[in-house]
Each structure stands twice: as C-alpha cells, then as structure tokens.
C-alpha positions in Angstrom: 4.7 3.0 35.2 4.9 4.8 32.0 2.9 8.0 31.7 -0.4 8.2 29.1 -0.4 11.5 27.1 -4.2 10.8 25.6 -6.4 7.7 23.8 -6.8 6.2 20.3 -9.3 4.2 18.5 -8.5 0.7 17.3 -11.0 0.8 14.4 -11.2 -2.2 11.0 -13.5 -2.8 8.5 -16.2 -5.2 8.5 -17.7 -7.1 5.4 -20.7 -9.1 5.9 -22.7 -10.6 3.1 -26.7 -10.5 2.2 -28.8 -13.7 2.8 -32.2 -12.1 1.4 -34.5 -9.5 -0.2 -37.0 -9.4 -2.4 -37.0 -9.5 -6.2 -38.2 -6.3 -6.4 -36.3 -4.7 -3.7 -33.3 -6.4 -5.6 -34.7 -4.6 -8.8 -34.5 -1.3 -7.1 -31.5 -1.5 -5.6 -29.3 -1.8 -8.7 -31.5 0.5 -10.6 -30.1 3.0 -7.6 -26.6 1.9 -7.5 -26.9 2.6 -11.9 -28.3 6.3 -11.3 -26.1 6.8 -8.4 -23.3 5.6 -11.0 -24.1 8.7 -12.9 -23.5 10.6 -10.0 -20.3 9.3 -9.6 -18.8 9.9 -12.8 -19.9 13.0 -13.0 -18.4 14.6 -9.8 -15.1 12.8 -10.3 -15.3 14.9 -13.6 -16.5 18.0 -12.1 -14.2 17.8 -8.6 -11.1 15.5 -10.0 -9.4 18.5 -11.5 -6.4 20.7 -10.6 -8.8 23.7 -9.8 -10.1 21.6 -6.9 -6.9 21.2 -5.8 -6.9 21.2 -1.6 -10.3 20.2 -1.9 -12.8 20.8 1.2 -15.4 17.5 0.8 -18.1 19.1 2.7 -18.4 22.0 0.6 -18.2 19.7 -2.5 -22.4 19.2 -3.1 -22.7 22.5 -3.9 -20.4 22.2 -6.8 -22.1 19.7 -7.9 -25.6 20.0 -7.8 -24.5 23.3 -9.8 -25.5 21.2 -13.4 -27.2 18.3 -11.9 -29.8 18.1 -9.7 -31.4 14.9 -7.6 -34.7 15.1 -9.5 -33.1 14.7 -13.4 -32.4 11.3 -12.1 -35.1 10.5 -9.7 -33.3 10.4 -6.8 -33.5 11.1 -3.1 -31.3 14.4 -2.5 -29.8 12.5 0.4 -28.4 9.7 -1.3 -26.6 12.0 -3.7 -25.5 14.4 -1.3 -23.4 11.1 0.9 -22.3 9.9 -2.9 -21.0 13.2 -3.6 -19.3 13.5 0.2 -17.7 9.9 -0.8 -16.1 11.3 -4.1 -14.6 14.2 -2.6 -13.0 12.1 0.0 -11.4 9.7 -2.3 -10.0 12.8 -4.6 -8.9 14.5 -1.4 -6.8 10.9 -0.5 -6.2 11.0 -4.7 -4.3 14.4 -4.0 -2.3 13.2 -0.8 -0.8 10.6 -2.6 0.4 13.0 -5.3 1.8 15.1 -3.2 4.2 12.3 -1.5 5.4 11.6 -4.9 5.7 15.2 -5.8 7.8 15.5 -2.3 9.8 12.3 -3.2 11.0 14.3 -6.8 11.7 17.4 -5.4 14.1 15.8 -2.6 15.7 14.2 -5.4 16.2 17.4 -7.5 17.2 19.5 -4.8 19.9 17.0 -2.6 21.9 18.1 0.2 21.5 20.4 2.9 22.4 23.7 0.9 19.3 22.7 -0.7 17.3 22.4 2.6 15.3 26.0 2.7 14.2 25.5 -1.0 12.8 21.9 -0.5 10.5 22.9 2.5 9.5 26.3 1.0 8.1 23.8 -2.2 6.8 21.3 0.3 4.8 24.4 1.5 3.5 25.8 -1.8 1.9 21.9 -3.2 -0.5 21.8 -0.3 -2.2 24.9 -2.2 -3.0 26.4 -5.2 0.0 28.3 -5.1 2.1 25.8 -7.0 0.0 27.2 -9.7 2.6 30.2 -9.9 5.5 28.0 -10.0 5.9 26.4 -13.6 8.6 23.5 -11.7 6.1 22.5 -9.2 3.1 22.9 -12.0 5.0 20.2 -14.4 5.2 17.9 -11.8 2.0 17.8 -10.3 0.5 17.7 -13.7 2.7 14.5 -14.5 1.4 12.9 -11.5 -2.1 13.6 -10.6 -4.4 12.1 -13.0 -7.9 13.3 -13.6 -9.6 11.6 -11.7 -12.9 9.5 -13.7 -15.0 6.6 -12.6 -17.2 4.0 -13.9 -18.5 2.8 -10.2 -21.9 1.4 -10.6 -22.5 -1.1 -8.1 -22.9 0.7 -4.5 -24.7 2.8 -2.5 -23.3 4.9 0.7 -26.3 5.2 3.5 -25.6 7.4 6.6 -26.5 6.3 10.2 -30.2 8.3 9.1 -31.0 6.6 5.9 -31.1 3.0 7.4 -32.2 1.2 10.6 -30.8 -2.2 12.2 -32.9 -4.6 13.7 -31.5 -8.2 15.8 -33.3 -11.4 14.4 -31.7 -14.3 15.7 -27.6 -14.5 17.4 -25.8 -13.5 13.3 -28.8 -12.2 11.6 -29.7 -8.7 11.3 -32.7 -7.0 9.6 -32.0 -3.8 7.8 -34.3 -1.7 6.7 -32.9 1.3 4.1 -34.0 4.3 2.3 -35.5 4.1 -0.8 -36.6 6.1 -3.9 -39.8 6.8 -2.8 -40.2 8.7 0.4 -41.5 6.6 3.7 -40.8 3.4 2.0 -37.6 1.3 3.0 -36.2 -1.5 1.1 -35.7 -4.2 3.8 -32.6 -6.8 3.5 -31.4 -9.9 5.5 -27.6 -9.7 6.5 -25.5 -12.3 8.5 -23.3 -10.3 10.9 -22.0 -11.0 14.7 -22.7 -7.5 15.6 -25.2 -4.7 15.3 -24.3 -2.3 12.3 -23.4 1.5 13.0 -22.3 4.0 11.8 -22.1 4.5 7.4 -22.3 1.5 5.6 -21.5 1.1 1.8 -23.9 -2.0 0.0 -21.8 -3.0 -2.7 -23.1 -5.6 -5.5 -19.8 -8.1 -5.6 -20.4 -8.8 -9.4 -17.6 -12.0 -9.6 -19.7 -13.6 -6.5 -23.2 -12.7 -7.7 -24.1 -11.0 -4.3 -24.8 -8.3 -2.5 -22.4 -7.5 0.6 -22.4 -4.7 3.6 -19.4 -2.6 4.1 -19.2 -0.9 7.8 -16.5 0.2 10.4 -16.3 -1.2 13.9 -14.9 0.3 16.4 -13.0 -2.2 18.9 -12.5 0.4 21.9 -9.6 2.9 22.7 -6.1 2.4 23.4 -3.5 4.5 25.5 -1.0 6.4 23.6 1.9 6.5 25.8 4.5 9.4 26.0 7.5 6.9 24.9 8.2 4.0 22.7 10.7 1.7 21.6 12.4 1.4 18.3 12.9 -1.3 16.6 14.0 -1.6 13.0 11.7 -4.1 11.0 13.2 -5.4 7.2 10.5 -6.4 5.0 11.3 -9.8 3.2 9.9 -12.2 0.5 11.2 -15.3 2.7 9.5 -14.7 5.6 7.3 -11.3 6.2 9.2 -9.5 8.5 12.6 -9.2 10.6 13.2 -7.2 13.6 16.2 -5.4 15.0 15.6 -7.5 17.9 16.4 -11.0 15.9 12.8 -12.1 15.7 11.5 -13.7 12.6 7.6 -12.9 11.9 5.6 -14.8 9.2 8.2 -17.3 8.3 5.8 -19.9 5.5 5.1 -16.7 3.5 7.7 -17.5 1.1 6.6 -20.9 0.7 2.9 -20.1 0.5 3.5 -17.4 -1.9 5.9 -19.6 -4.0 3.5 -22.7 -4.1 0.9 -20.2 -5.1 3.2 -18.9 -7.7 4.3 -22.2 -9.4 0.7 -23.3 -9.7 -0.4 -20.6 -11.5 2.3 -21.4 -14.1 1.5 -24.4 -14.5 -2.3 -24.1 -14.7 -1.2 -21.6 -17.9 0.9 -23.5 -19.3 -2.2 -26.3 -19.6 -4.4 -24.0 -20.6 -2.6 -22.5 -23.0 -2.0 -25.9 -24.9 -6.3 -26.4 -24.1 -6.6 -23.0 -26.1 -4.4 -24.5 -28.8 -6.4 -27.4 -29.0 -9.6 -25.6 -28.9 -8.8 -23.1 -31.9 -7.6 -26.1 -34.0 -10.9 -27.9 -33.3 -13.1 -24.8 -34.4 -13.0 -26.1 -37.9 -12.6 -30.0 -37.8 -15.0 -30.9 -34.9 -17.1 -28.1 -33.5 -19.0 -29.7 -30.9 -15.7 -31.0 -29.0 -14.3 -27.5 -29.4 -17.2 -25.7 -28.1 -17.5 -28.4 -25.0 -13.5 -27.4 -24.1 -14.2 -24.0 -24.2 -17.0 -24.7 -21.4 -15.6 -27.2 -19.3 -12.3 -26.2 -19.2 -11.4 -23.0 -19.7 -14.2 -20.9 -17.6 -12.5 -19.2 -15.0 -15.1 -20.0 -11.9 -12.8 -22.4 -10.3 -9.6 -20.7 -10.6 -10.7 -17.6 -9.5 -12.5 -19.2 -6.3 -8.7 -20.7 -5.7 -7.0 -17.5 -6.2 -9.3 -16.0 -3.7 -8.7 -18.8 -1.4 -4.9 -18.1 -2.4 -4.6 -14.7 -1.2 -6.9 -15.3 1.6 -4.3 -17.5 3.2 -1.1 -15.0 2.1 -3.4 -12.2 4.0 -3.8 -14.2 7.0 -0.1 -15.1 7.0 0.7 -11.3 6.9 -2.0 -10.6 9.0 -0.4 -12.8 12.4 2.9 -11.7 11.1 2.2 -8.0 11.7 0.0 -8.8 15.2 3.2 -10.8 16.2 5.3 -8.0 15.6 3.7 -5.4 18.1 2.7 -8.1 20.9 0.5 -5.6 22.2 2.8 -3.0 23.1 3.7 0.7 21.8 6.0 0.8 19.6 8.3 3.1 17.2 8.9 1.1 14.0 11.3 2.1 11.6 10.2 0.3 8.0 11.5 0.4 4.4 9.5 2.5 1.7 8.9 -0.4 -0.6 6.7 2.4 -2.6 8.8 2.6 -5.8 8.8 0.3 -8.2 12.2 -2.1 -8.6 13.9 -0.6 -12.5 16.9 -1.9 -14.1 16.9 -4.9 -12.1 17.7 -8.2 -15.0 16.0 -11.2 -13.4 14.7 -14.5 -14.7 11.0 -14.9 -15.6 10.7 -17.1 -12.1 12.2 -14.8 -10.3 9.6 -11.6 -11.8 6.5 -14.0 -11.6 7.4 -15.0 -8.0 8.0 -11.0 -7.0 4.9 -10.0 -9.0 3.2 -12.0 -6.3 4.6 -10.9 -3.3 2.2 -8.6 -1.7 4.4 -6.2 -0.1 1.8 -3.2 -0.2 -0.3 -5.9 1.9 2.3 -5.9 4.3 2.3 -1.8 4.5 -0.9 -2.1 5.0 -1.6 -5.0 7.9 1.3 -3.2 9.8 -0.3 0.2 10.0 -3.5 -1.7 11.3 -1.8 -2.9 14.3 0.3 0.3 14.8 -3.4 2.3 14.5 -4.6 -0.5 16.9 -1.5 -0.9 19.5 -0.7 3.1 19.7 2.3 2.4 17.8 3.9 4.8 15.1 5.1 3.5 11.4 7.9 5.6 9.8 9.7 4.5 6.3 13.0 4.8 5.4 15.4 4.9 2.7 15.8 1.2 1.9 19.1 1.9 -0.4 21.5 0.1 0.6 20.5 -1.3 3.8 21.5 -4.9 2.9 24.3 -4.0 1.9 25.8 -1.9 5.1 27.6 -4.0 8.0 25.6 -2.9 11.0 28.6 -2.9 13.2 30.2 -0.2 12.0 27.6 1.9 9.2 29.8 1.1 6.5 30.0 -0.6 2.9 32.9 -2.9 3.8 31.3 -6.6 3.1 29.5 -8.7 1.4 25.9 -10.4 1.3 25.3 -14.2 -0.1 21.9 -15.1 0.5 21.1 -15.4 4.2 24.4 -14.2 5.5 26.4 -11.3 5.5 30.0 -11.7 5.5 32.1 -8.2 6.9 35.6 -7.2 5.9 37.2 -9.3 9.2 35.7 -12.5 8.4 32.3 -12.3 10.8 29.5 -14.0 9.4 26.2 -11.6 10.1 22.6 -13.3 9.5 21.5 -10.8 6.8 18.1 -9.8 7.1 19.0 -9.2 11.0 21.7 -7.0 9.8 19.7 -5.4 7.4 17.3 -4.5 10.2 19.6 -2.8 12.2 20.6 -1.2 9.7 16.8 0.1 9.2 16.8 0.7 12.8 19.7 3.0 12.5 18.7 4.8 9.1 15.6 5.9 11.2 17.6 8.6 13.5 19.7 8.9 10.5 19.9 12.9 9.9 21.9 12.6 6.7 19.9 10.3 4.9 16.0 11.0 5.2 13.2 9.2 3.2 13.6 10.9 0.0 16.9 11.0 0.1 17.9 9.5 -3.8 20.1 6.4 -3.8 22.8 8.1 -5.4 22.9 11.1 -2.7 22.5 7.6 -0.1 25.8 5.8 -1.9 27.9 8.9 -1.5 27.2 9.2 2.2 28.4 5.8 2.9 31.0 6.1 0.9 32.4 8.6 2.8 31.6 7.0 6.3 33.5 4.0 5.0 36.2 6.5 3.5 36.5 8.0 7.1 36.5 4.4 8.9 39.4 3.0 6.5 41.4 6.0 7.0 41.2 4.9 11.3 42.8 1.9 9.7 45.9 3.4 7.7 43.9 2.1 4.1 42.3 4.2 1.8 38.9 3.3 -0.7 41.3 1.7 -3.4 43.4 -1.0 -0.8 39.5 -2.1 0.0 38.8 -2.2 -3.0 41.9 -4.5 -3.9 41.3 -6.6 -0.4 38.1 -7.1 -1.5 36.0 -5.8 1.1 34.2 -3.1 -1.3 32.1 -4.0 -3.9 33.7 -2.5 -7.1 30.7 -1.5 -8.5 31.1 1.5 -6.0 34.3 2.4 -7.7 32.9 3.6 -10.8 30.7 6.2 -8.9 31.0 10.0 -9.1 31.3 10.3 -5.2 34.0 7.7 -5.0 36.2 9.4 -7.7 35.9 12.7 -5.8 37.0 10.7 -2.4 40.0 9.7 -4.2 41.5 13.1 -5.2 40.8 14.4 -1.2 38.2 15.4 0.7 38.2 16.4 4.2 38.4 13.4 6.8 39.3 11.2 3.9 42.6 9.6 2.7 44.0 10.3 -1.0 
C-alpha cells in the first residue's frame, strides 16, 4: 500500500441560472452591477500599474477608497470592499502570467548552462519591485504587462455574509441578498441541485437575457500520495490526447471540430452572398431588403448553435481528460502549447480548422482532473518532439502523417512516439521548458552526432542516406558539428 503524505480538495465551478425576481428587485440589481462598474474601472486604474507590482489583495481597499468612497456612489461599503478584493486578485493572476512570459524571454536570452546563475538571479528579482533597478528586466516587463482597465458592468460579488440560502422544492433555492438599503434583501429564485456556499458572483449573461449564479463546490478531499507515475501525454488535433502508454483519449474531436469548422464556412459564405443581395436591394426594393436583413442575417440562431457547438467540443475534452487519469495519481508530462504557431505557410482550411481547435480548453480540463485526482501537470518543450525517434533520442527519421518511419526501416505510430518522446523530455536536464527551439535543435543534433559516430557515419553520410532531414544542415549547430566537437565525428 502506497503511503499518503497529506489531502487535497477536488473543487469546480458551478453555474446555475435565475428563474425569478421581481421587476423592481431586477431594477436594482443592475443599477448595482452599473455603480459597482464604476468601481471596477476605477481600481483596475488605480491597482493595474507597475507600482502595484507584487500586489497584496487584502491590503488593496485602502488604496482605493483613498479617492473614492462608498457613499459618492450610494453604495453599501461591503459590496465595494468584496469588488475591490476581486480586482486585486485578478491583477495579482494578471502579474503571474507576465512573469511566465518574462521567464520564457530571459531563458531564451541567456541559453545554456554558463548562463544558469544569471537566469535564476533574474527569475528572483521579477517577483519584486527590484526589477525596477534593472533596465533589461524593466523593458521586458513593460512590454508585457499591460495596464490593466475594465469595462465590467454586469456582476456583483456577495460573500458568505451578504446573502442567505433557503431550500424550496428538490432544484429550487430561495436567495435572499444584500441590498442598497440597509435590512432590506433583494430575494431571487435559482434552479440548483445543491445548497449554495461559499462567495457567489450574480452575473447578468447579456447574449441570453438572464441572470445566472456563479459559486464553487467543493466535491470532498483526495489523498496525495508520496509517488506517482509518469506518463508522457501529446496533445493532438485528431484525437485530444495520447499517452506514453499507447492509449488514445478523445478520439471524435477531430471530426467534431472539423464538422463544426466546415459549417461555419459555409454558413459565411451564404451569408455573405445574403449581405450582397441585401445592399443591392437598399435602393431598388426596400421592403425586401429590410425583411433579409431581419430574417436572415440576425445572429440568434447561429450563436445558440455555436454554443451548442462548443458545448459538445468541451464535453469531448472533458471525458478525454477524466479518461486520462482513471482515478489514479499521476505525474503527467504535457507540451506547452502557450505560444502562438509563426512562420508556419498553411492553407486557409488548414488556419480556420486550427483557429478552432481549443487546445487552451484542453490545458485547462486536464489540470481539473489533475487538481481533482492528486495528480501533477508539468509542460515541456514541444520542439521537436515529433520529430525525434523515441528509440534512441535522436533526429534520424521521418514523420508522414500517422506514422513515423526511423532510419532502419521501423514504422513507429507517431503520436505514440511523440509521447514518449514527451515522457522522456520531462526528466530531460538539458532541455527544460524555456529552453528556445534553436538551443533544443542543437542538443539533438549532437545526441544524433554522438549516435552516428557508434555507427562509423558522420552528420553528412545521414544526411546523404536520408535519414536526416536537410533542413537541419543549414543550422549554426550542425556546421560547428562538422568542423569537430568533442564526442563527434568530422
């Protein structure tokens, strides 16, 4: 039995939507949301700054009740003070996002391992106002973190004290919240299967025309166990996901996404003649032109399929990720699909269909289940992983769709060998996460320098054999094999 070194919670959020209120507490509700609007914008303004860098969000309502008070806008000091606490954690997430990037640069500025002290003393000095001193560090942060602003005028955050749940019938709940006057509470109907806890957020949905409850439930704990096992997990368009193991999860993505795709298209391309026809009927007959531009170009309908679209996408990537963990602890090693895909030529069917693949939904789904199985996510370099034969960590083949074809002839399936490759990039100490894709090709290159050499060959006979891709030959790194470096051949 495998020993428990503490707990975890397996916590989601839970939207549930509003089946009644009054007119007038419907009235007051969005006046709030308006005011509280104000408040919004107005401690992004005040707390999205570099000053407020390493930003502490429970000292943040003093900062801003500073210039503006709860009575200028006639509101309850409470709900401004949980608005203000909500601002400062968004900027706070705001910041750690920025400083991932910032980390991302300076691994790519400073490469190797001479450069190792210097990238964790700068890794050190962007938590804190200290990179303030350092113009290198100062340039990039400003290039990255944007101030932050907001226009945010349709919700309202209510603490565990400004609201009270009561049980009507087996999915209706009564809640009762604060208002703008003192002892009275607005009272709202909500269909939910369990009692709500905890903060809520009541959001006005302004495409659906309705009001909807935002809340986190808390599912129980789970054991977090002293060990886990790896697995390398590749990331596909196809099908969601492939494991080291030589399991395929979420295999109708592709198709899904790809049906959704092409029906877009075409949907455009009929509109787009509807429009034509619309803009030449303006002039000649009015009445027809003004009854296409309501009957069949409103949006109402295709937006309720697009929903409906991405609903089933979500779910696909949803069971993919579950299926993935089967309920045990794992390690997962992922790519970091975070950067955007440059100098890449492909054909406007190829970009439409990529534009809709949701891979920052997969990120996301995945780290639910981790949170709620124990398990830990960690991202990799993805350079190159496709392109790697498994068997021996070096460049020496090629890939044609599904398969992956080494040097001696052995057909690999490809996204299994790209997996494995994954697997094996994780407990990689040369290449690391931020490792650039140049710094990546120049360490397999002279892995597969040092394997070829085992063989008698050098980089040029594969090259000529047809093993190595020659794109590789027109590198820096591979030039500098070729004149001699030590466990190479010249």
């Amino acid at each position: 039995m495998s020993k428990k070194v503490g707990y975890s919670k397996k916590l989601s959020t839970q939207i549930v939507p509003v089946l009644g209120m009054s007119k007038s507490v419907e009235l007051e509700l969005l006046s709030t949301m308006k005011k509280l609007g104000v408040v919004r914008a107005e401690s992004y303004n005040k707390l999205g700054s570099i000053n407020h860098w390493g930003l502490d969000w429970k000292k943040a309502i003093p900062e801003v009740k500073s210039f503006r008070t709860p009575d200028t806008l006639g509101l309850p000091a409470k709900l401004m003070d949980w608005t203000i606490n909500d601002v400062a954690k968004a900027i706070t997430a705001q910041q750690a996002a920025c400083i991932d990037a910032v980390i991302k640069k300076i691994y790519n500025r400073f490469t190797g391992i001479e450069n190792q002290k210097t990238r964790k003393e700068l890794c050190k000095q962007i938590k804190t106002l200290a990179f303030l001193d350092n113009p290198l560090l100062h340039r990039l942060i400003r290039k990255e973190f944007q101030r932050g602003h907001s226009w945010v005028k349709n919700q309202i955050v209510y603490q565990q004290v400004g609201y009270s749940c009561k049980r009507l019938s087996r999915n209706t709940y009564q809640l009762e919240l604060a208002g703008l006057r003192r002892g009275k509470r607005n009272k709202i109907i909500v269909k939910s299967n369990r009692e709500i806890k905890g903060q809520i957020r009541l959001t006005y949905n302004q495409l659906l025309q309705k009001f909807e409850v935002h809340f986190l439930v808390d599912h129980g704990k789970v054991e977090i166990p002293a060990e886990r096992r790896n697995i390398g997990l590749d990331k596909g368009y196809t099908e969601a996901f492939y494991d080291s193991d030589g399991q395929v999860h979420g295999k109708d993505l592709g198709k899904v996404t790809t049906k959704k795709s092409n029906r877009i298209c075409a949907k455009n391309q009929n509109r787009g003649k509807l429009w034509a026809l619309h803009r030449k009927l303006e002039k000649i007959d009015p009445a027809k032109s003004a009854r296409i531009l309501k009957n069949n170009l409103t949006r109402k309908t295709e937006n309720k399929r697009y929903r409906q679209d991405q609903s089933e996408i979500k779910a696909i990537i949803g069971a993919a990720s579950k299926s993935v963990f089967n309920g045990k602890s794992l390690k997962v090693f992922a790519e970091d699909l975070t950067k955007p895909i440059k100098n890449k030529r492909q054909s406007k069917a190829m970009s439409r269909k990529l534009n809709s693949w949701m891979k920052g939904e997969l990120r996301d789904s995945l780290q639910k289940w981790a949170n709620w199985t124990s398990s830990v996510v960690t991202e990799v370099q993805p350079s190159y992983t496709s392109q790697v034969d498994s068997r021996n960590g070096t460049l020496l083949g090629k890939r044609t769709g599904d398969n992956f074809t080494g040097f001696d002839g052995v057909v690999l399936q490809a996204d299994h060998n790209a997996a494995k490759n994954i697997l094996a990039r994780g407990t990689d100490h040369e290449i690391t996460r931020y490792t650039s894709k140049t710094e990546v090709q120049a360490v397999l290159l002279r892995r597969t320098a040092r394997f070829l050499k085992g063989m008698g060959l050098s980089l040029l006979d594969a090259v000529e054999l047809g093993w190595l891709d020659c794109k590789h030959s027109k590198t820096k790194a591979f030039k500098q094999l070729l004149v001699g470096m030590p466990g190479t051949s010249k």
